[in-house]
LODRENLUM-71378 format. One record per residue: x, y, z of N, C-alpha, C in turn. Coordinates in steps of 0.001 Angstrom, whole numbers, always signed. Layout:
# LODRENLUM-71378
n.xx	n.yy	n.zz	ca.xx	ca.yy	ca.zz	c.xx	c.yy	c.zz
X	Y	Z	X	Y	Z	X	Y	Z .
...
***
This chain:
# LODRENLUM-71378
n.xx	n.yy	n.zz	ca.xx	ca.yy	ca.zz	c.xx	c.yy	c.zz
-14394	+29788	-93556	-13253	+29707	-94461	-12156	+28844	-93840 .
-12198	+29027	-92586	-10788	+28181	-91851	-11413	+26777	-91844 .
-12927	+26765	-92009	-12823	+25166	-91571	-12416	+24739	-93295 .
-12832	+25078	-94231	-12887	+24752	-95654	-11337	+24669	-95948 .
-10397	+25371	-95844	-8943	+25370	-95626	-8820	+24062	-94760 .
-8935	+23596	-94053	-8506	+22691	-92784	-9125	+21296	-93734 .
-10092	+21213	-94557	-10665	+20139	-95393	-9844	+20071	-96533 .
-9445	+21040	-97145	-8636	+21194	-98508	-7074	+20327	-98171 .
-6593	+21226	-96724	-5472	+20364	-96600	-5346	+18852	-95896 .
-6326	+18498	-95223	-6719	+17137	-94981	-6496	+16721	-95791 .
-7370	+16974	-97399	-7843	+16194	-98450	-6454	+15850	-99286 .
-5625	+16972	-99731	-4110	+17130	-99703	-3443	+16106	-99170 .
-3285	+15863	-97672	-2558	+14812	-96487	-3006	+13485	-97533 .
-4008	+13211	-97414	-5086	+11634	-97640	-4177	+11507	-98921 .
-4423	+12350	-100116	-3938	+11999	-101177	-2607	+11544	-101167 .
-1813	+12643	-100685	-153	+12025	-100381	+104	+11006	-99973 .
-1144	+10349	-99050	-487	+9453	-98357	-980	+8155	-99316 .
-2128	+8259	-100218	-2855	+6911	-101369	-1322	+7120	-101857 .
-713	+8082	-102461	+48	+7648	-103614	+1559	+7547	-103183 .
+1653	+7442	-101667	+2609	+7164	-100999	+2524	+5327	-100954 .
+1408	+5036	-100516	+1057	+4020	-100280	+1280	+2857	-101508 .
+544	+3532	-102352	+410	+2917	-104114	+2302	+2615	-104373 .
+3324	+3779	-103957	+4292	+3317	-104634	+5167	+2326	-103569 .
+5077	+1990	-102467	+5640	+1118	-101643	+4683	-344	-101992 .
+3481	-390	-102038	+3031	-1483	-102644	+3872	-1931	-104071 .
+4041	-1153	-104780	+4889	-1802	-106512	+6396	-1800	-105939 .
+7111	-910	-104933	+8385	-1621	-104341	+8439	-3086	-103241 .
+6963	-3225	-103110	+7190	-4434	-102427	+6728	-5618	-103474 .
+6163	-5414	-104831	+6001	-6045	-105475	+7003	-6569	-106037 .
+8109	-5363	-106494	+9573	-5743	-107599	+10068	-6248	-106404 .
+10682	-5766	-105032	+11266	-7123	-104260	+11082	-8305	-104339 .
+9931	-8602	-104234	+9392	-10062	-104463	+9529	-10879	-105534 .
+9269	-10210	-106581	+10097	-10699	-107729	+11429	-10563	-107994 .
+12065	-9857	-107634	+13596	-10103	-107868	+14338	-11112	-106714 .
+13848	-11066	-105760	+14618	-11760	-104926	+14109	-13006	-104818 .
+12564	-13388	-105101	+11969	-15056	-105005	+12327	-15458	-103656 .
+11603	-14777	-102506	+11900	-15488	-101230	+11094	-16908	-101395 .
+11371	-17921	-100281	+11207	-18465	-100356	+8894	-18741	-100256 .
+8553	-19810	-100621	+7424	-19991	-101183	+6215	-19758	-99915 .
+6911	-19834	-98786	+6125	-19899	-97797	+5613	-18358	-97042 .
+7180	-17437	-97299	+7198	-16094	-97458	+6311	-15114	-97749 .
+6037	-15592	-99453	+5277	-15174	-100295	+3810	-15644	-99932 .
+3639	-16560	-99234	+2300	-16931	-99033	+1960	-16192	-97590 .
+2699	-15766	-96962	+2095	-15178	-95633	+1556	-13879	-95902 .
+2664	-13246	-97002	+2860	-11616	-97208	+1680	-11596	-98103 .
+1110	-12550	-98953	+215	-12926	-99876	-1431	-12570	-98744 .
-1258	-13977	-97903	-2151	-13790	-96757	-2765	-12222	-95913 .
-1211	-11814	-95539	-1388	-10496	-94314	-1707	-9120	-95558 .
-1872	-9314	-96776	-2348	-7986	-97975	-3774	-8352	-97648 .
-3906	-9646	-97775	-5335	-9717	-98334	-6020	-9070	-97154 .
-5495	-10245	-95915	-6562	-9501	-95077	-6513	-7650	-94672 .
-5518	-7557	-94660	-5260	-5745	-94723	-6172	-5293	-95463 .
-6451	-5462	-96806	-7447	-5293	-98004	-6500	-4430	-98703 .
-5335	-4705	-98829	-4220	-4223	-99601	-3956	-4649	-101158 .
-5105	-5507	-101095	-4992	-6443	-103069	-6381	-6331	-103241 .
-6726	-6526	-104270	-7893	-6082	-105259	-8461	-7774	-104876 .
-9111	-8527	-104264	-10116	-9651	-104222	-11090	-10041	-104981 .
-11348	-11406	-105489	-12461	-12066	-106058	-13010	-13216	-105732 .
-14058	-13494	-105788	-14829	-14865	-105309	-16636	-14471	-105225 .
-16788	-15463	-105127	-18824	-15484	-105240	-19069	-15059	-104176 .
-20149	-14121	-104039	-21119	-13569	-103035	-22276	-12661	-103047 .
-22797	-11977	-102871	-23944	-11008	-102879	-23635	-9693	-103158 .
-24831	-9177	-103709	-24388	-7337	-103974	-26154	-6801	-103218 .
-25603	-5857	-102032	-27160	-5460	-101541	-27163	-3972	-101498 .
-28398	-3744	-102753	-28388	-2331	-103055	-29347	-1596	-101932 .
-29386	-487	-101426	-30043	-273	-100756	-30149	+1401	-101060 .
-31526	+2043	-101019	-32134	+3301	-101175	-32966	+3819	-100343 .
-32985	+5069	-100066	-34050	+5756	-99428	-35376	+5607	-99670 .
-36114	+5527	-98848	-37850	+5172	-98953	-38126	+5968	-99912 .
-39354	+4972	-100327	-40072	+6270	-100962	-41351	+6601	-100546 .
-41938	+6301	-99323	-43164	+6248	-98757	-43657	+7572	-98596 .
-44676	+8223	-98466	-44995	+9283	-97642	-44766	+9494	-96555 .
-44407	+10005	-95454	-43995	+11000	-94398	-45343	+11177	-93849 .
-46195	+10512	-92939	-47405	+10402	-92344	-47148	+11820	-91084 .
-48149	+12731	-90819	-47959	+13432	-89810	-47525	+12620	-88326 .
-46661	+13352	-88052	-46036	+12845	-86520	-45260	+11989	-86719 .
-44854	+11473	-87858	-43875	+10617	-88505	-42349	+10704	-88438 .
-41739	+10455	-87752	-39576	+11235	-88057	-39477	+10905	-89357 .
-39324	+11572	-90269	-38621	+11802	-91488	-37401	+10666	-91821 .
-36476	+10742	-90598	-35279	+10307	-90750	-35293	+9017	-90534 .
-36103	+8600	-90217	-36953	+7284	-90258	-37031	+6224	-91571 .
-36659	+7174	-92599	-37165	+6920	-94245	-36109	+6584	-95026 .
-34987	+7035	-94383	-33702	+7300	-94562	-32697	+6586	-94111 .
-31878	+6134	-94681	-30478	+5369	-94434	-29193	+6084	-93916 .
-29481	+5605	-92746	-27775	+6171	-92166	-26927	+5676	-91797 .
-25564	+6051	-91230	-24358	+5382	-91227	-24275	+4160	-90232 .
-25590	+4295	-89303	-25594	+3087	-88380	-26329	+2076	-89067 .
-27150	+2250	-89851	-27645	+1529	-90806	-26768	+594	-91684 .
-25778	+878	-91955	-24915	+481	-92895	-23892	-495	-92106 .
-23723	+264	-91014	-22220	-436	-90067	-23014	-1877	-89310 .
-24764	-1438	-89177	-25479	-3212	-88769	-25783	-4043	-89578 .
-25272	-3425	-90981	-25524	-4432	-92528	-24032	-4972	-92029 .
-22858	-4245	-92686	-21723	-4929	-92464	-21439	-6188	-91335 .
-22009	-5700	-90297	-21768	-6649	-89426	-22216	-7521	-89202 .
-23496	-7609	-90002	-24407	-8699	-89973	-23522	-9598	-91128 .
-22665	-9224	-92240	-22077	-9778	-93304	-21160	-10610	-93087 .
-20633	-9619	-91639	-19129	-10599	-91519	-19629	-11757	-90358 .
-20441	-11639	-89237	-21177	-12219	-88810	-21132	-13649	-89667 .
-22016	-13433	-90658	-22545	-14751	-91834	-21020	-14943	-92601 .
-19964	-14393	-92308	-18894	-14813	-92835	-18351	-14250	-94259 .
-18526	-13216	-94233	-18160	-12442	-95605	-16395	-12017	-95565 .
-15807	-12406	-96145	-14401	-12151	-96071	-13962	-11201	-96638 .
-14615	-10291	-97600	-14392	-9042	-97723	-15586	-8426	-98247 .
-15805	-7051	-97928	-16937	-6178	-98315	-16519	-4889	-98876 .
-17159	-4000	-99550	-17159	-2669	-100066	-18331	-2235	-100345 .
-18389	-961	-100395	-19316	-34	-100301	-19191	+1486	-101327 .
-20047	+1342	-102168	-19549	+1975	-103783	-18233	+2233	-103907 .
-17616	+1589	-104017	-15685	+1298	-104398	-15268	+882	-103128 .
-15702	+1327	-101897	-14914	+1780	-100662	-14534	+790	-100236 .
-13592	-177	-100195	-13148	-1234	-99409	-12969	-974	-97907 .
-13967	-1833	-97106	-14666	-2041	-96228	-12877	-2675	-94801 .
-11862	-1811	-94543	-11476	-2973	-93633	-11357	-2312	-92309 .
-10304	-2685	-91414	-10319	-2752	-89850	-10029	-1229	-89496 .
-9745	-110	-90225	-9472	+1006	-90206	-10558	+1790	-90835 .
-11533	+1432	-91347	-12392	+2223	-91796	-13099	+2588	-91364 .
-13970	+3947	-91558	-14727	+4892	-90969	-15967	+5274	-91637 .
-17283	+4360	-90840	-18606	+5296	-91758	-19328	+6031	-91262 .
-19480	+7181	-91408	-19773	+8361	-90451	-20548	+9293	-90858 .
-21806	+9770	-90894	-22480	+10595	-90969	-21519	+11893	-91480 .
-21786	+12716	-92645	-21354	+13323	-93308	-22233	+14474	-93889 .
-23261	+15150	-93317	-24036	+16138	-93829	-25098	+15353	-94394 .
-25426	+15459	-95414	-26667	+14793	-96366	-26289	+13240	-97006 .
-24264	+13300	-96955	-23906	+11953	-97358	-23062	+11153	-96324 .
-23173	+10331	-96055	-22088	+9265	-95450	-20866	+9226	-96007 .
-19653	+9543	-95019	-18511	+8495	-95360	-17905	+8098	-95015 .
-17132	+7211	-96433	-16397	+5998	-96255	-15295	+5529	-96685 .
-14046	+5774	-95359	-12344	+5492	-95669	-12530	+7229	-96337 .
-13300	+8134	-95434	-13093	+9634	-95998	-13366	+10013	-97454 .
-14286	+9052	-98003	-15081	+9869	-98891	-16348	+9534	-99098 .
-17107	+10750	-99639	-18487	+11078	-99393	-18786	+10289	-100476 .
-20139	+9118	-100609	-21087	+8543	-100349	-22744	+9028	-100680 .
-23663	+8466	-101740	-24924	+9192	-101256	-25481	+7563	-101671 .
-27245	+7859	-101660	-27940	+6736	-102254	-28012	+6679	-103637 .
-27617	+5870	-103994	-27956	+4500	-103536	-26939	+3595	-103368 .
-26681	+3158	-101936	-25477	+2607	-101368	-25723	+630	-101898 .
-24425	+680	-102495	-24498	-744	-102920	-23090	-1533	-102584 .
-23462	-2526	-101210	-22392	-3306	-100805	-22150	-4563	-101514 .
-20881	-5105	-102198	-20676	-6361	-102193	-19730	-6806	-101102 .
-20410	-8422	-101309	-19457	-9219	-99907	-19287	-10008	-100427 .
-18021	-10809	-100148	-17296	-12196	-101209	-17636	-13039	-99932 .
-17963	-14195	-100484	-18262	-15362	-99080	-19422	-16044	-100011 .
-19836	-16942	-98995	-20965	-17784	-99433	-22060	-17038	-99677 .
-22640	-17188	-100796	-24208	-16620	-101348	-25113	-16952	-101029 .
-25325	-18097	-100411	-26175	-18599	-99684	-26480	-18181	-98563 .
-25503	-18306	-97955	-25311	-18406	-96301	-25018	-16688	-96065 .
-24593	-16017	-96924	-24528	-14404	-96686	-25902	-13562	-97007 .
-27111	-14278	-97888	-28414	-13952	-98023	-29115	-14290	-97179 .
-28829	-15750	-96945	-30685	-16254	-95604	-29883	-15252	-94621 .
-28344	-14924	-94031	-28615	-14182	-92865	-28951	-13070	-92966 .
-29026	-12281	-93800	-29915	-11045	-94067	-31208	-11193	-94512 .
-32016	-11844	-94435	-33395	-12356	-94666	-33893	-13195	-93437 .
-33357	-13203	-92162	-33318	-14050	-91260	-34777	-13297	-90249 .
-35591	-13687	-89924	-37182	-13853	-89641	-36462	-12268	-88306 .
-37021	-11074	-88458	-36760	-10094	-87054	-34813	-9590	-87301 .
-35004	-9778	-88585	-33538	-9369	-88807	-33609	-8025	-89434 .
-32252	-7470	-89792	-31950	-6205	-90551	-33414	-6129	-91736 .
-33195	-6859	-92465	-33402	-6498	-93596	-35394	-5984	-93478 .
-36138	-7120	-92490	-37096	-6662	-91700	-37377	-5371	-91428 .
-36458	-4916	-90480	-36541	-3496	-90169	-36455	-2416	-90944 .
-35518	-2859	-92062	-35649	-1847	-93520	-36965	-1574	-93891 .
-37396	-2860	-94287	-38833	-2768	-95414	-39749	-2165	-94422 .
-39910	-2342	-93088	-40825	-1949	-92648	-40534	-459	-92631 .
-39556	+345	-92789	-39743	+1631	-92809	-39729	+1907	-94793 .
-39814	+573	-95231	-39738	+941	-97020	-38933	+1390	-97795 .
-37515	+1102	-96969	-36125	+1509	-97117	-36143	+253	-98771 .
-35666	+766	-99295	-35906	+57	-100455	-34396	-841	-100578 .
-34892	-2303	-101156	-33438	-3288	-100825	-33640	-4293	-101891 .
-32006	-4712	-102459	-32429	-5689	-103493	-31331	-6462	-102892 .
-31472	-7757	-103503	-30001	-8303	-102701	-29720	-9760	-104279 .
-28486	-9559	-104376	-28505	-10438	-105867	-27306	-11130	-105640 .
-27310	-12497	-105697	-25961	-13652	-105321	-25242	-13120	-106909 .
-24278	-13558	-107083	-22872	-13315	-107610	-22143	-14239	-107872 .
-21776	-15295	-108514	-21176	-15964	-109305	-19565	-15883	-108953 .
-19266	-14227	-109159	-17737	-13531	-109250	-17826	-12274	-109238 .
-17648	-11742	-107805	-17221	-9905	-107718	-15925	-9858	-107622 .
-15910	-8807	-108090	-14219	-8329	-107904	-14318	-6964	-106941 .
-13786	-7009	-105603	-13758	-5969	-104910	-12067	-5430	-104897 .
-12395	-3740	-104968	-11403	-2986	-105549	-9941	-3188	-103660 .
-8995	-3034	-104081	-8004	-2839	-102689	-7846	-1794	-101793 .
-7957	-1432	-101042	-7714	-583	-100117	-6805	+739	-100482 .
-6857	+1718	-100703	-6169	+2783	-101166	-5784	+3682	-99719 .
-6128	+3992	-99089	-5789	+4458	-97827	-4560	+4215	-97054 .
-3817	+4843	-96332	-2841	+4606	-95317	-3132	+4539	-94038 .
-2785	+3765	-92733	-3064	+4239	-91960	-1786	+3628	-90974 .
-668	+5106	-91044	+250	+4785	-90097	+227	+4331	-88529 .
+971	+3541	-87945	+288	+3811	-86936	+1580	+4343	-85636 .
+950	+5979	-84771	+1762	+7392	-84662	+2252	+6023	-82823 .
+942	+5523	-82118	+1173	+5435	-80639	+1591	+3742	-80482 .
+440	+3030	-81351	+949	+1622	-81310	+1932	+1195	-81637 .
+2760	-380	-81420	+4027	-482	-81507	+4148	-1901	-80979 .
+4600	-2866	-81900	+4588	-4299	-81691	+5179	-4835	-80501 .
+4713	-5741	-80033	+5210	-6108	-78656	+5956	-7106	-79212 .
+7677	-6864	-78422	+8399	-7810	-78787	+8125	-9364	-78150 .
+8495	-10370	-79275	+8201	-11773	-78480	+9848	-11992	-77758 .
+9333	-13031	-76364	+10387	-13191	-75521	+10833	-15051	-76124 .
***
């Protein structure tokens, strides 16, 4: 019961802090429009959202669905073998940004420098929420060049099929990946002043 209490009010914290977050984003929006800093301003603050994953993103790239085997379970076989887990997922991502993917997500979950994918009971999660199969990442970047490296001869995608991890991978024209909803204050770090 105390741990289920200790999740309820976590879950509580997280929320306060999305819709803490949500309303300083629309006060930094009406600043910007009322005051019209200057053009160069707007293009940095434009810049340092995106990469934060603080704005909703679009551009061409891949969507790679991925599911649990469906093979039989041969005696003497690991089970978990068949199965997709959170390290599974974090050597996809990295193989993405690797090939140059400038932003990724993972069923809604916008993928950035604060996020957490973590083994979760029967589901994974991600930016603290639970996750099951069938996990489907998009990545904005080149479609080309973000597919051959996941198809690359002794690569990820190799090691999937051979356990029959089931995988589709489909280029994209135009995804729209959702913005970052999360907070993440920070309690110890603290900018180093320039001299």
């Amino acid at each position: 019961i105390l741990f289920s209490n200790l999740l309820k009010q976590a879950e509580s914290e997280r929320d306060a802090l999305r819709d803490h977050v949500q309303k300083l984003t629309l006060q930094i929006d009406d600043l910007l429009s009322a005051r019209s800093p200057a053009k160069s301003v707007q293009e940095e603050l434009k810049q340092a959202r995106m990469a934060a994953g603080h704005t909703s993103l679009q551009g061409p790239g891949i969507i790679v669905t991925l599911n649990d085997s469906t093979q039989a379970v041969q005696a003497g076989q690991d089970p978990n073998l068949f199965l997709i887990h959170d390290d599974d997922l974090l050597k996809l991502i990295n193989e993405l940004k690797a090939a140059g993917a400038e932003a990724i997500a993972i069923n809604g979950q916008r993928v950035v420098n604060s996020t957490e994918i973590r083994c979760a009971g029967p589901t994974i999660s991600v930016n603290n929420a639970r996750i099951a199969p069938p996990y489907v990442l998009q990545a904005i970047g080149s479609p080309e060049i973000l597919e051959s490296s996941l198809n690359m001869p002794g690569g990820i995608m190799e090691a999937f099929q051979f356990w029959g991890i089931q995988i589709q991978i489909q280029k994209a024209d135009s995804l729209t990946l959702p913005a970052y909803v999360e907070s993440h204050p920070f309690q110890y770090a603290q900018p180093v002043e320039e001299t």
